[in-house]
VEXDO-115477 format. One record per residue (C-alpha): residue in three letters; y, z negated, x; residue number from 0. Coordinates in steps of 0.02 Angstrom, whole numbers, plus 50000, padded with zeros to 5 digits. Each point is the difference from the previous one (the first is absolute). Layout:
# residues N
+---------+-------+-------+-------+-----+
| residuo | north |    up |  east | num |
+---------+-------+-------+-------+-----+
|     ALA |     Y |     Z |     X | NUM |
...
+---------+-------+-------+-------+-----+
# end
This chain:
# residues 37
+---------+-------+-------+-------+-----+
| residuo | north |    up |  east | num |
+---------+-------+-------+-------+-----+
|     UNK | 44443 | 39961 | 46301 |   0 |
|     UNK | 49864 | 49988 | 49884 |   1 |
|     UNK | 49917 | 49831 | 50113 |   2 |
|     UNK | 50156 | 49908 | 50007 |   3 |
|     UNK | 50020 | 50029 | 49793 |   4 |
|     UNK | 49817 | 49963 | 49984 |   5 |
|     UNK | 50022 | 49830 | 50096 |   6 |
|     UNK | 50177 | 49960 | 49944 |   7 |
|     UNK | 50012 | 50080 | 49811 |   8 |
|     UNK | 50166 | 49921 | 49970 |   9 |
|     UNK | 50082 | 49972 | 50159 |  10 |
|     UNK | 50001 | 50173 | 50085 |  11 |
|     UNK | 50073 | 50070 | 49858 |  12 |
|     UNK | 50144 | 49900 | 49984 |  13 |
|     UNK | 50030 | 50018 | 50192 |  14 |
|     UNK | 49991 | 50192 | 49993 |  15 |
|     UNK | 50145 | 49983 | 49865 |  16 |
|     UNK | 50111 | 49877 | 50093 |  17 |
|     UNK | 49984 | 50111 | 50141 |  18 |
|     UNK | 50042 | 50161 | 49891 |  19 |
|     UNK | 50139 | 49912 | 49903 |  20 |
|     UNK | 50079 | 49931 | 50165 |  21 |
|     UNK | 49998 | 50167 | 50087 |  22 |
|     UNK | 50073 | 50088 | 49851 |  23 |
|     UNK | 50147 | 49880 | 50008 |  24 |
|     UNK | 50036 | 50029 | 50183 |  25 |
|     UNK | 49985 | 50193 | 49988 |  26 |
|     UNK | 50139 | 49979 | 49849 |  27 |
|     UNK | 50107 | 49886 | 50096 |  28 |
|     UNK | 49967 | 50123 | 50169 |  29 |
|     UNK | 50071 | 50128 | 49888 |  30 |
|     UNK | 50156 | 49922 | 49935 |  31 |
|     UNK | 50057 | 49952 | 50181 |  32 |
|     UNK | 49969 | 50190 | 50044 |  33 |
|     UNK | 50113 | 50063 | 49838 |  34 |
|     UNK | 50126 | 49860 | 50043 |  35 |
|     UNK | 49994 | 50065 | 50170 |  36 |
+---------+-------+-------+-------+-----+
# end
């Protein structure tokens, strides 16, 4: 959101990442248990 980066320059951005990198690891992890599986 353009407000919230306007307001907080550098501490949306690194919450947007944290968010994307956390998510990526739990779709990986999702996907190993369904191969195991």
């Amino acid at each position: 959101m353009p407000g919230g980066l306007l307001i907080h320059p550098f501490y949306s951005p690194n919450i947007l990442s944290l968010f994307s990198i956390a998510f990526a690891m739990l779709v990986l992890i999702w996907a190993l248990k369904i191969k195991n599986q």
